[in-house]
C-alpha positions as CSV (number, residue, x, y, z in Angstrom):
1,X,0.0,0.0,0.0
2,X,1.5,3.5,-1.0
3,X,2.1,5.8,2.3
4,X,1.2,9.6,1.5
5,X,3.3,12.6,3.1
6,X,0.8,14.3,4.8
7,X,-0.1,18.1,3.6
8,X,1.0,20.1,7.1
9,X,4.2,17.7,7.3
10,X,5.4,19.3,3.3
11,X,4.1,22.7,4.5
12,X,7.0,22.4,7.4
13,X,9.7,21.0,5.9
14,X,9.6,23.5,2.8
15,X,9.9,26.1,6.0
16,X,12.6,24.4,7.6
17,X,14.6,24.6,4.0
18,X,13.9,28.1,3.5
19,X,15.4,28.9,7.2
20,X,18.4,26.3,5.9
21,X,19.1,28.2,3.6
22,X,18.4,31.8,4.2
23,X,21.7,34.3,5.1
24,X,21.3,34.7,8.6
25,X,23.6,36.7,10.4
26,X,25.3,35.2,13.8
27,X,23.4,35.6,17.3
28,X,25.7,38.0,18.2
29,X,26.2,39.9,15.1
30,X,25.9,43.6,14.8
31,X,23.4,46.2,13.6
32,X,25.3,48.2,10.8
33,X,28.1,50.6,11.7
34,X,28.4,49.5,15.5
35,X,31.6,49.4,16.5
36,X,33.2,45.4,16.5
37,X,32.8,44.6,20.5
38,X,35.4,42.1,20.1
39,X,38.3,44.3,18.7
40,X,37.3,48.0,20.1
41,X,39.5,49.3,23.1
42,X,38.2,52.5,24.8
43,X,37.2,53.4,28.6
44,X,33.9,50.8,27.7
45,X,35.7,47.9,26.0
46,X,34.7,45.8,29.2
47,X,31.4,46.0,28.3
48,X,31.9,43.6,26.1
49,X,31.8,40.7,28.9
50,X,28.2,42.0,30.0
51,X,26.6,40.6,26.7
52,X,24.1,38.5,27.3
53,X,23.2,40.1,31.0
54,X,19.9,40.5,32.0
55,X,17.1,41.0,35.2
56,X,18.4,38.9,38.3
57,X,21.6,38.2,37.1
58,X,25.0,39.6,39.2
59,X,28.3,39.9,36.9
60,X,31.5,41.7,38.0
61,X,31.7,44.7,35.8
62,X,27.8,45.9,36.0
63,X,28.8,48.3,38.7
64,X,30.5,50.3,36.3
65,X,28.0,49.8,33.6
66,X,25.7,51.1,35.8
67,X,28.0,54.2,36.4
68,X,28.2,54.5,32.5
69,X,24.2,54.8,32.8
70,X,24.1,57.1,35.8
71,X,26.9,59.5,33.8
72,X,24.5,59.7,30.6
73,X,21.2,60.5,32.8
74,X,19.9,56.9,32.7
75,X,20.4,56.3,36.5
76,X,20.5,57.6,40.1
77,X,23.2,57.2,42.1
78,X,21.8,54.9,44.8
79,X,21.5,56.5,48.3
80,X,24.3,55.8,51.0
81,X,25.5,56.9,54.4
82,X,29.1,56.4,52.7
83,X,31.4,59.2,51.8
84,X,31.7,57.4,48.3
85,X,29.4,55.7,47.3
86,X,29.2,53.1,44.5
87,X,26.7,51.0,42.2
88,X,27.1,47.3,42.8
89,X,26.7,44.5,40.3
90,X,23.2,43.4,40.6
91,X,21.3,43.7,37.5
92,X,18.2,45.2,39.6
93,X,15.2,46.6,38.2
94,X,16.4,50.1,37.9
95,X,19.0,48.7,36.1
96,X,16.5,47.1,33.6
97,X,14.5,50.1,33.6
98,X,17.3,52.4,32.4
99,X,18.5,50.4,30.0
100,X,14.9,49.9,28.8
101,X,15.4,54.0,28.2
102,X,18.4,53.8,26.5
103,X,17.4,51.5,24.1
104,X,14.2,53.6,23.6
105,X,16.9,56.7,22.9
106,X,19.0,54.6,20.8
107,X,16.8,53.1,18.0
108,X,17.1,49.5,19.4
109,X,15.1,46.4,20.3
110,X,13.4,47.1,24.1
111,X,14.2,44.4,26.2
112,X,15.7,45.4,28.7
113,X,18.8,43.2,28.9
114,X,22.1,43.4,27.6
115,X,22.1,41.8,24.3
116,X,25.4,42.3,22.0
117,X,23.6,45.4,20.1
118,X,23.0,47.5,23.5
119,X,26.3,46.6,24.4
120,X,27.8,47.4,21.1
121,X,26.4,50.9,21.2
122,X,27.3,51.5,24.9
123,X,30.9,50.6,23.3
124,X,30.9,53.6,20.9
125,X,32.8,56.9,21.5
126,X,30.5,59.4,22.1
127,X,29.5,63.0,23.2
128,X,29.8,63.5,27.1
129,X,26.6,65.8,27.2
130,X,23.6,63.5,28.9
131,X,20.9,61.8,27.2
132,X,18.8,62.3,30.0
133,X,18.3,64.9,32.3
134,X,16.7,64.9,35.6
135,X,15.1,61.7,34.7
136,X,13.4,62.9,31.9
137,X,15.1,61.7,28.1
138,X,16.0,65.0,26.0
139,X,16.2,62.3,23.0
140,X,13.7,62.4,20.8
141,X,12.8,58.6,20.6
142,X,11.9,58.5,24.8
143,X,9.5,61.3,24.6
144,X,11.7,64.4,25.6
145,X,11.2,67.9,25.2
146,X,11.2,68.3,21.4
147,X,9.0,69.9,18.1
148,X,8.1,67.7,15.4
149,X,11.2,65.5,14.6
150,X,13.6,64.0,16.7
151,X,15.2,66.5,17.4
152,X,15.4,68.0,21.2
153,X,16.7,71.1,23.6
154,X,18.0,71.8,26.5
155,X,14.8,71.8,29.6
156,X,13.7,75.3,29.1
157,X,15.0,76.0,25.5
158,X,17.6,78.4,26.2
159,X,18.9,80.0,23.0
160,X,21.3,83.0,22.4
161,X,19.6,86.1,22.5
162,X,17.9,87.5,19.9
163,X,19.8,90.5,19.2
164,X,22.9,88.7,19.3
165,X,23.3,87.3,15.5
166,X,26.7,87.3,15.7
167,X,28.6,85.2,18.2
168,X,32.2,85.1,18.0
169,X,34.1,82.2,19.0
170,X,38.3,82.1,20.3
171,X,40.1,79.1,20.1
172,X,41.5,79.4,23.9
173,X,43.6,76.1,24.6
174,X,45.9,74.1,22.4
175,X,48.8,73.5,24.3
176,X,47.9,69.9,24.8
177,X,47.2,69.2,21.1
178,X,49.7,69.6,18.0
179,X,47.3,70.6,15.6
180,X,48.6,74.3,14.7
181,X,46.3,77.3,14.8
182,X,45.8,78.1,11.3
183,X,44.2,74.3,11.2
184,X,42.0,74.9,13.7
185,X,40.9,78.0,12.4
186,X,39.9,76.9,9.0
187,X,38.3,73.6,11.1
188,X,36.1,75.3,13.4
189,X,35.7,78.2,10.3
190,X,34.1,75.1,8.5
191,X,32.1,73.9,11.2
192,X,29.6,76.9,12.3
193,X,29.1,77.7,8.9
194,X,27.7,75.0,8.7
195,X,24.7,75.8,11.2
196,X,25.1,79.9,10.0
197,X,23.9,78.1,6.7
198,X,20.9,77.0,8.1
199,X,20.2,80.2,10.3
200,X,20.1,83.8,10.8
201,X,22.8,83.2,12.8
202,X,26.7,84.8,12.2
203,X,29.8,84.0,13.6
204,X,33.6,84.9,13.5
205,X,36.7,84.2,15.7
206,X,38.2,86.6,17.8
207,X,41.4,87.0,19.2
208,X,41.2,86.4,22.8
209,X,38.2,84.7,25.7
210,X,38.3,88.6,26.4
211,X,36.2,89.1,23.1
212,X,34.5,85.5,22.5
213,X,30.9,84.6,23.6
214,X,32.5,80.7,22.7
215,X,35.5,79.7,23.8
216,X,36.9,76.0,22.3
217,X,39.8,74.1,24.3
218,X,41.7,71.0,24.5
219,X,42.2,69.2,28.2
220,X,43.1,65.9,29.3
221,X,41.4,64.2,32.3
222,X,40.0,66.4,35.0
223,X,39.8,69.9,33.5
224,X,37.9,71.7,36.5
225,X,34.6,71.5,35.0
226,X,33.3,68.1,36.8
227,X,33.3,66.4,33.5
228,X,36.9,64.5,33.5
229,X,37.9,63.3,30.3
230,X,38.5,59.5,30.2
231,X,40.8,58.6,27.6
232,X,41.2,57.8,23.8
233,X,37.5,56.8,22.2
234,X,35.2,57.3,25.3
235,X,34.0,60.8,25.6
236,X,35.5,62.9,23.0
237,X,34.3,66.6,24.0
238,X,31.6,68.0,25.8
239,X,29.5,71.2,25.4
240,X,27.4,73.4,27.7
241,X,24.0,75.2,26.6
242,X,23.4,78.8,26.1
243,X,24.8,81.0,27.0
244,X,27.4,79.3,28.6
245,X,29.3,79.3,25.8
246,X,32.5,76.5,26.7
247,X,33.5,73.8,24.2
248,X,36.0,70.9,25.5
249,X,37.5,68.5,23.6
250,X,39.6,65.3,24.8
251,X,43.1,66.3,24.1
252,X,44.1,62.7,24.2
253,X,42.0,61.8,21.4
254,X,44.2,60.8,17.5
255,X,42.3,64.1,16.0
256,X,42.5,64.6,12.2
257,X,41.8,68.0,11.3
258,X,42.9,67.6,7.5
259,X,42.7,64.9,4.8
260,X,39.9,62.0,4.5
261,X,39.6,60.7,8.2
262,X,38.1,57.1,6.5
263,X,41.4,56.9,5.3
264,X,43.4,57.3,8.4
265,X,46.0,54.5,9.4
266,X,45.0,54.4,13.2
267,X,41.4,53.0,13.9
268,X,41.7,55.5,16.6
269,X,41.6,58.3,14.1
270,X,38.7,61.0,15.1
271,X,37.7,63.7,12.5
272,X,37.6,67.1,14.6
273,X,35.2,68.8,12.3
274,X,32.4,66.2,12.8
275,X,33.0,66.2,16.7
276,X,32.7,70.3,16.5
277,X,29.8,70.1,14.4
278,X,28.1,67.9,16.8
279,X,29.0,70.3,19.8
280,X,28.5,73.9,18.0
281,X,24.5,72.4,18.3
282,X,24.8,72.0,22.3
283,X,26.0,75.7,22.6
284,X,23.5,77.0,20.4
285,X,20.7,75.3,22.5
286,X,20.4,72.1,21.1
287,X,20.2,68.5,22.8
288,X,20.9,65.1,21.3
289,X,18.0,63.3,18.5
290,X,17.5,59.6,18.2
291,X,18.1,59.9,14.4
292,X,20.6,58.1,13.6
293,X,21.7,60.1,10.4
294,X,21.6,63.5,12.6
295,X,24.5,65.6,13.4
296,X,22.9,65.7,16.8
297,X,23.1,61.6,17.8
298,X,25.4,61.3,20.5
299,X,27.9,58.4,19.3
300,X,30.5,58.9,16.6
301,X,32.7,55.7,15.5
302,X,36.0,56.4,14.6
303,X,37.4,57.0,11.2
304,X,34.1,58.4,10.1
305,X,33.1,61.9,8.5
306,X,30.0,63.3,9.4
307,X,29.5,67.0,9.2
308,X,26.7,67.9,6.9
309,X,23.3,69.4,8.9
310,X,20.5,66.3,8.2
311,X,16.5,67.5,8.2
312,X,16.3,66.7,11.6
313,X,19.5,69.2,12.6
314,X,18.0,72.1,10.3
315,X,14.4,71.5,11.8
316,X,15.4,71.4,15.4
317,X,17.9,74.7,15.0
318,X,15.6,76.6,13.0
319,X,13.2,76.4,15.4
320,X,15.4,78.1,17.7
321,X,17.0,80.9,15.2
322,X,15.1,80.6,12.1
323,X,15.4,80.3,8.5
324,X,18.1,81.1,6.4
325,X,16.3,82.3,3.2
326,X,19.8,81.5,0.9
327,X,19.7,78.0,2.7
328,X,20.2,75.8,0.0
329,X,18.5,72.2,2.0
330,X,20.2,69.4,3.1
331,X,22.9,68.0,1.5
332,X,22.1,64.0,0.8
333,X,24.2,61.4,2.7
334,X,27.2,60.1,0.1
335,X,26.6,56.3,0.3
336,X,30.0,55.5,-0.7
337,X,31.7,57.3,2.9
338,X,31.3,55.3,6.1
339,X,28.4,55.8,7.8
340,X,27.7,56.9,11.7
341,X,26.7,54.4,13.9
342,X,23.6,52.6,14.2
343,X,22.1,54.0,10.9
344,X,19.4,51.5,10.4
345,X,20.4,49.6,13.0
346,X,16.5,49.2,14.5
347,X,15.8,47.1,11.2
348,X,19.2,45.4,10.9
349,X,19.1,44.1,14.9
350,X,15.9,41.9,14.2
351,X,17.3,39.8,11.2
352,X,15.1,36.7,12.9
353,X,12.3,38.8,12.0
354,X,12.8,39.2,9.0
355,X,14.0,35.8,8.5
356,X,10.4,34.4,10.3
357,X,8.2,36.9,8.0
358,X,9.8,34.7,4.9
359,X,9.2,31.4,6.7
360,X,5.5,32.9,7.4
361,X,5.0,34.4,3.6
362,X,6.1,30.5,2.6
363,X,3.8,29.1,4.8
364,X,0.7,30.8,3.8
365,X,1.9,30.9,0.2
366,X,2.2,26.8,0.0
367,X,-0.9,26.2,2.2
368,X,-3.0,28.2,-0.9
369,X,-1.4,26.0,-3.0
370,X,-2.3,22.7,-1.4
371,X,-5.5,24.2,-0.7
């Protein structure tokens, strides 16, 4: 007597073969333009040994973790009778909680726990501004202050005053970096323009801090301003809202001020411009987006370029200053230069979802068929 496969049995097997042979990508590999957890060395490279982490657990090294989150806004420091007192390494639920935010902020899955992605991205050098302020996210994606986009400010909006549409700027300290002046100049020339395109806003260097409303330095370490640098590929610079008017960037960074940065021989290599462009925003008012293509995201991998304005930048900066009326739009992303960071990266982190709507479209396709 001839057996007969049954119907669902086919249906399952053609599903298992399409899974078989679909590309999918490693459980541990990367969203798109994330740094390489195994190879990057910076103040977070630890991190790495967290992966995988999640409610209940207790890991040496989620003490500082948790200090990573407390620095960026995401946590509290817990209360304590002690003189100095210290996170410990229980993943607790504050712990989930904030990382539950960050993800929020960053474009990726929210789970809560500390798979290779969050990790990855917790790995990348970054702006030392918080993400998170008084408990509440200035990032666009966790429901912070912001207008329409992504984009955010500072709590209360401050903004340079209105009658001042010309700020001038004084490069102050560069005794701890061997880029010479005339560099700088034509850098940090480059880099407002770029938002004075976008604006009714003007500026020019002066001569002295005597003469500047913005004065840009270079320190190493503990510079007197409670933000301590930390060393090559952590925090790269900081910047303080209007009118504050202080610029600081990590003297121990490998900066490249000239040339294509994507073709530097160090991996540590960090183009200035696109760090200055990034913190010119904070002093004229504005916080960091969740758009990953923005000027305004707070992580920067190294070797990469980014210093054209994108539609979330120019929305957020305008509404501040207002329109340029010879501003010429946004300039499109060149797809042949390395990308920032987690561009995409909330599609390219789920490639099991992908991979299961196939299996599903297959399913239902062949169960038509049979039908």
């Amino acid at each position: 007597m001839a057996t007969t496969t049954s119907p669902l049995v086919v249906v399952l097997l053609a599903v298992v073969a399409a899974i078989a042979v679909s590309p999918v990508q490693p459980a541990f590999a990367l969203p798109a333009g994330l740094p390489d957890i195994k190879s990057l060395t910076n103040p977070w490279s630890a991190f790495k040994n967290l992966s995988g982490c999640h409610f209940g657990d207790e890991r040496q090294g989620l003490g500082k973790l948790k200090d990573y989150l407390w620095h960026f806004g995401y946590l509290s420091y817990p209360s304590s009778s002690s003189l100095s007192p210290s996170f410990n390494d229980l993943f607790d639920a504050d712990m989930e909680l904030a990382i539950k935010m960050y993800q929020g902020n960053f474009g990726l899955d929210v789970t809560g726990d500390l798979d290779a992605a969050t990790v990855s991205q917790m790995m990348a050098p970054r702006c030392g501004v918080a993400d998170v302020v008084n408990g509440t996210s200035t990032m666009g994606g966790g429901g912070g202050v912001r207008g329409r986009g992504l984009y955010s400010y500072f709590p209360g909006s401050p903004r340079w005053p209105r009658s001042r549409t010309t700020l001038r700027y004084a490069i102050t300290a560069t005794s701890q970096t061997s880029i010479d002046r005339a560099t700088l100049s034509k850098v940090f020339a480059s880099a407002f323009a770029r938002w004075s395109a976008a604006t009714t806003l003007n500026f020019t260097e002066a001569a002295s801090a005597a003469d500047a409303d913005i004065t840009i330095g270079f320190y190493g370490g503990d510079h007197g301003d409670g933000e301590a640098f930390d060393g090559p590929l952590g925090t790269l610079a900081h910047a303080f809202s209007p009118t504050n008017g202080r610029l600081h960037l990590d003297a121990s960074e490998a900066w490249v001020a000239g040339g294509d940065v994507t073709r530097a021989s160090s991996n540590a290599a960090v183009d200035l411009e696109s760090v200055a462009v990034h913190e010119i925003g904070h002093i004229l008012g504005l916080g960091h987006s969740s758009a990953a293509d923005s000027i305004m995201f707070p992580t920067l991998t190294s070797r990469t370029k980014k210093v054209n304005l994108a539609t979330d930048d120019v929305a957020g900066i305008q509404g501040l200053y207002g329109n340029n009326p010879n501003f010429k739009g946004v300039t499109p992303p060149a797809t042949s230069s390395r990308e920032m960071d987690s561009a995409g990266a909330g599609e390219l982190s789920r490639p099991w979802r992908r991979l299961l709507d196939g299996a599903a479209g297959l399913l239902v396709g062949l169960s038509l068929a049979w039908l």
